[in-house]
N, C-alpha and C positions, 0 to 999 in steps of 0.2 A: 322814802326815807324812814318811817314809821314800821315798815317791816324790814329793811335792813337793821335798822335797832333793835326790834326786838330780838331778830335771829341772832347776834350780836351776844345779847343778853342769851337765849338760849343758849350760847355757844359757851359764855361762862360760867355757867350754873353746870353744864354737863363737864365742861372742864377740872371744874372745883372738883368735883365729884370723883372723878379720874382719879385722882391725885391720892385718894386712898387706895388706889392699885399696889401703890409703895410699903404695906402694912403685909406680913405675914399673912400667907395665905388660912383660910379657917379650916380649923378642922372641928370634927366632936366626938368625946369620948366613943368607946365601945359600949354599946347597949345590953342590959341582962335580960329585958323581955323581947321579946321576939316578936313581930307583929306578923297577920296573916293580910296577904297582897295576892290582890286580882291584880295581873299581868293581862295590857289591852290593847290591841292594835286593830283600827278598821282599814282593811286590805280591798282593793282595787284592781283589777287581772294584776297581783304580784304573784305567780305559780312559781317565777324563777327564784324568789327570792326570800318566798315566805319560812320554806326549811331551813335555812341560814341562821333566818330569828330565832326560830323557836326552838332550834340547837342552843343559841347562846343563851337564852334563859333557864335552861334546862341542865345548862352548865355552872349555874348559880353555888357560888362557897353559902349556901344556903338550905335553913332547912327543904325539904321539897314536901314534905307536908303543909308547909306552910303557906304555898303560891302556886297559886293556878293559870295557865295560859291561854284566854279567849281570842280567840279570831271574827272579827266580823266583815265578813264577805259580804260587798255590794258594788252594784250593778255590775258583773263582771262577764267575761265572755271567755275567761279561761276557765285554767283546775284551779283556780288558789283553794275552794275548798276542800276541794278531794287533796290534796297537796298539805293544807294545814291538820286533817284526818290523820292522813299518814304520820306525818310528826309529833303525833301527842297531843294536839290542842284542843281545848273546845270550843265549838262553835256556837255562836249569837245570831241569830239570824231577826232581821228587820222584820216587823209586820208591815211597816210604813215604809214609803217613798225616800230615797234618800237623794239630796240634792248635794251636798256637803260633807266633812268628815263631821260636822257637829251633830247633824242629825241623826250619826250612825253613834257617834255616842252617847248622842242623848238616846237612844231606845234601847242601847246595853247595858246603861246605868240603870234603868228604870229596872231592869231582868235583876243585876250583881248587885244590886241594892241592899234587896231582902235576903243574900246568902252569907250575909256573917263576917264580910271581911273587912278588916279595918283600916283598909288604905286601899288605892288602884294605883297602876302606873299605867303611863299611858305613852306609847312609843308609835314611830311609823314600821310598816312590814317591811323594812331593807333596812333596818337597823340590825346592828352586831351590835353586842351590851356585854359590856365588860364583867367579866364573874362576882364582883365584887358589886356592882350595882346594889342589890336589894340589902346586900347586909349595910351598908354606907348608907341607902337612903333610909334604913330601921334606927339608925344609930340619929341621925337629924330627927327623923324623929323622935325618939326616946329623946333628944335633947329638946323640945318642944317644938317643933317644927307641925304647920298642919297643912303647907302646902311646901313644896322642894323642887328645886329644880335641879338635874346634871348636867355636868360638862359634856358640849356636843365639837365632836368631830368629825372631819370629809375622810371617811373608810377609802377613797379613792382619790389619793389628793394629788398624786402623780400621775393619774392617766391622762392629764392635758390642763392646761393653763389656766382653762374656766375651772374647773375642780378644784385646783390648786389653791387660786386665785378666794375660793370658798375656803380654805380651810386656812390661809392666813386670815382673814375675814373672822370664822368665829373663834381663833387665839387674839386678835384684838381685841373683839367684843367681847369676849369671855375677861381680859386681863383688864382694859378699863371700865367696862361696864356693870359685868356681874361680878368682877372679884372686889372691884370696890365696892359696889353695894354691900356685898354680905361683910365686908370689911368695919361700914359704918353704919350697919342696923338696920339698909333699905331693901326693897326687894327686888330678887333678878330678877331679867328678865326670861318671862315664862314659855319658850320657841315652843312649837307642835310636839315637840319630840323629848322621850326623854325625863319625864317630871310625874309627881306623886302628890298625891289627894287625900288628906283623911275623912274617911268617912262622914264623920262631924261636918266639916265643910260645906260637901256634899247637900249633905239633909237640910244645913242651913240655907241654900240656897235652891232645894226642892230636886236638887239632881242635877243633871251636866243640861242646859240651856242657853244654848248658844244660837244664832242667828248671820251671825257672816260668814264669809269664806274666811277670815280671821280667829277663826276660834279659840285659838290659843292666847291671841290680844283680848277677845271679849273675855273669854277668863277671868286673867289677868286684872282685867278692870273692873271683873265682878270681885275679885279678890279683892283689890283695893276699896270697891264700896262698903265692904263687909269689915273693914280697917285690917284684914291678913294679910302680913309677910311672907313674903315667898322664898324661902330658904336659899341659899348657893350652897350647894353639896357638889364641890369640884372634881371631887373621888369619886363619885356616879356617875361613870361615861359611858357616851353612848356614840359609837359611829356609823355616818348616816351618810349612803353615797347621793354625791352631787353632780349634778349637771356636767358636762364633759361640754356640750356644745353653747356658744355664747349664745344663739339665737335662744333657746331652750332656756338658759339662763335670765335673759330679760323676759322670757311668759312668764315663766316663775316668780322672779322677784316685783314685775308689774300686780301679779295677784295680791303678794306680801304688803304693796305700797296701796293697794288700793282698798287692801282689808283692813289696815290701819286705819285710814282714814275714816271706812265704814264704822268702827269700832269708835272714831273723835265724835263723828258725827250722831253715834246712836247714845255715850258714856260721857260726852267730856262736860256737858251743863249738870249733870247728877254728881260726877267728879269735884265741880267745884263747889257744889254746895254741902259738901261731906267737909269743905277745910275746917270747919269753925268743928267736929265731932273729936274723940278720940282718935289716937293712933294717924292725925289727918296726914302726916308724912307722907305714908305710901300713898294716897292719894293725890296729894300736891305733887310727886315724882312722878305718875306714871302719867298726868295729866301735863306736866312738861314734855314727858317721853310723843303725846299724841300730838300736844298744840306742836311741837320738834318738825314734824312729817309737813304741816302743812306751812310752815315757815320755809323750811327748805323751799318746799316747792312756788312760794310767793315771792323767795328772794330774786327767784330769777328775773323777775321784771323791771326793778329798780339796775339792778347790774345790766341789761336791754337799752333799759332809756340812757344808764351812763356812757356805753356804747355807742347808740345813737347822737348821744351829744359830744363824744371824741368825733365822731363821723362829719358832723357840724361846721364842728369845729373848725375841720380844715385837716392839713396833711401833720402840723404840727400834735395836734389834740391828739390824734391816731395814733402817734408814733409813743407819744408818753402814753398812753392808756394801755397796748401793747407789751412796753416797758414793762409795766408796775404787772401786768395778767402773766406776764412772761416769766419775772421776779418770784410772783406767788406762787407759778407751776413748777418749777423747778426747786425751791423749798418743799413745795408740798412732795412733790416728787424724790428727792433726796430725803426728806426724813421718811416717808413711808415705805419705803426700799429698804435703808436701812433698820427700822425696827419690823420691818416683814422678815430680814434677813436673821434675826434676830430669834424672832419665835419659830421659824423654821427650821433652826438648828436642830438633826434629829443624832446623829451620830459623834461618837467620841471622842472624836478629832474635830471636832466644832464646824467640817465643811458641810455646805449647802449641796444637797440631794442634786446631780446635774437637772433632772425633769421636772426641778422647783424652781429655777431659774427664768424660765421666760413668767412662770406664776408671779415672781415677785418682779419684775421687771414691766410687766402690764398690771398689777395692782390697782397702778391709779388709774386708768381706764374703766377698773372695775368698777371702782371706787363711784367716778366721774358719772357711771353711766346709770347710776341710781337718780342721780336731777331729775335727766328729763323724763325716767319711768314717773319720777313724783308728779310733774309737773301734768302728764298725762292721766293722770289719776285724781288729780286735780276735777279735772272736768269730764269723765268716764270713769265709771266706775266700772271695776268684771264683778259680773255676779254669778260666772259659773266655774266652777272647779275643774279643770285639765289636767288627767293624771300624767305623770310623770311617770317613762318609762326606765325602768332599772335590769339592771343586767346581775348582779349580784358581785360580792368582792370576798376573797379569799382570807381567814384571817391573817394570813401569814404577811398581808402586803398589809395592814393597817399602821398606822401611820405613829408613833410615840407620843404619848400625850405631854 
């Protein structure tokens, strides 16, 4: 009962929150200084995919004096180096063992430290990044921004339901999560992909030191100790292909669920002792965002036992308990159909893409099948990193923001 309440509570505190999704979306003026950006991706046999990137950055409405493109290759068994050579990039290469993307950026930050640049961004190698990227994330910062994050998108949201299914996923989370954040002063949330670092930052916390397969949540929550906000720059997109097959889908988002947690369990006692400091907002938010993960995954036991006590109960207790699960799925089902249908609109004429149709129609399965990865991460943690293979996506099919 005691975690069904709380989750309860969780569930209105993120709700409230929502609600400023309703508010003009942010922008920030145009900037007159110009800042210079290490441009930074740790690549993993991506050979097929890595030319793709570093064309789109390189396609920047940006000065090109001003931004350099590192690659850092590790543990790989293809070209991605010989591959990122070719494309203009320069290469990082590890002296140390890399078990993680964090440890491959912690040993390039330690290199781009000392080279003068006043911001990193830091992307995955199957990203396409919108032209506009650097100048939008220059401009947040010139409006005082010292960490940023941009809108991510599935470059491949049509080539199958799992894909799909992702990229309705981050137009929701983008629209109640980070849009309201930056709506009301909190901070996005900071994905792998995609976001930008000032220098300062940095220095302040000794350089990129990260520890889980969550890197981008330990961040995150290193930002929050440090009392820094984390920008919503909506106009800095970046499209990042997703999983096409479901099983592939649950290895992947089992890591996300289970790096979370690593991230509660290493952050969330230092998190709460930061409430009573400055700025303790973002820390009281992202410390909702961790205790969130593991309440999901607790509810499910109280919802077990009331189960088991319809079962009890007899043929009657079944039949209402049923009812009311039945009642819930089919709302939760109808509204999330509907506003999936909503944000998927990409064309003119307001109809839905035919190859987005079974996307929004399996949504909640999607959705659904986040539980019981939590609940398994619960009590198994993955501590090692499985790359994801990528095939590469063509601009011309990427998706309207």
């Amino acid at each position: 009962i005691n975690t069904a309440s709380a989750w309860k509570l969780i569930s209105l505190y993120f709700g409230g929150i929502a609600c400023f999704a309703l508010k003009k979306e942010i922008t920030y003026p145009s900037a007159k200084k110009m800042r210079r950006f290490a441009v930074i991706t740790a690549a993993r046999n991506e050979e097929r995919v890595i030319g793709s990137f570093i064309k789109s950055i390189q396609k920047q409405n940006y000065p090109i004096e001003l931004f350099d493109v590192f690659v850092i290759p590790n543990n790989c068994t293809d070209n991605t180096e010989q591959a990122a050579k070719a494309h203009g990039a320069e290469i990082i290469h590890c002296p140390f063992p890399v078990t993680c993307k964090g440890d491959a950026l912690h040993q390039a930050m330690m290199q781009l430290q000392k080279k003068g640049y006043d911001a990193f961004c830091v992307f995955d190698s199957d990203n396409i990044v919108d032209p506009s990227f650097l100048l939008k994330m220059n401009d947040a910062f010139h409006a005082g921004a010292k960490v940023a994050k941009g809108r991510q998108l599935a470059s491949n949201a049509q080539d199958s339901w799992v894909s799909g299914c992702y990229h309705i996923y981050f137009n929701l989370f983008h629209l109640f999560f980070n849009k309201a954040r930056g709506a009301c002063g909190l901070s996005a949330k900071l994905v792998g992909t995609g976001f930008a670092v000032d220098k300062d930052v940095l220095n302040r916390l000794g350089g990129w030191n990260t520890s889980t397969i969550a890197e981008d949540a330990e961040f995150s929550a290193q930002c929050a100790l440090l009392g820094e906000r984390v920008w919503w720059v909506p106009q800095a997109i970046t499209y990042d292909e997703q999983p096409t097959s479901f099983q592939v889908s649950l290895l992947q988002r089992r890591r996300w669920c289970s790096g979370i947690m690593q991230v509660g369990k290493l952050h969330l006692k230092n998190l709460m002792k930061r409430l009573h400091r400055p700025n303790r907002a973002y820390a009281a938010d992202f410390s909702m965002f961790l205790i969130g993960a593991f309440a999901q995954a607790l509810s499910v036991f109280p919802l077990s036992l009331t189960l088991l006590a319809a079962i009890l109960d007899g043929k009657e207790g079944i039949f209402n308990f049923m009812q009311v699960m039945g009642l819930y799925f089919v709302f939760y089902y109808v509204i999330m159909c509907f506003v999936a249908a909503i944000l998927t609109l990409h064309d003119e004429k307001g109809k839905i893409p035919k190859k987005m149709r079974a996307a929004i129609l399996l949504f909640p399965i999607f959705m659904a099948s986040w539980i019981p990865l939590q609940v398994i991460s619960l009590f198994q943690e993955t501590k090692s990193w499985t790359e994801i293979h990528h095939n590469g996506q063509s601009k011309d099919r990427l998706p309207t923001a």
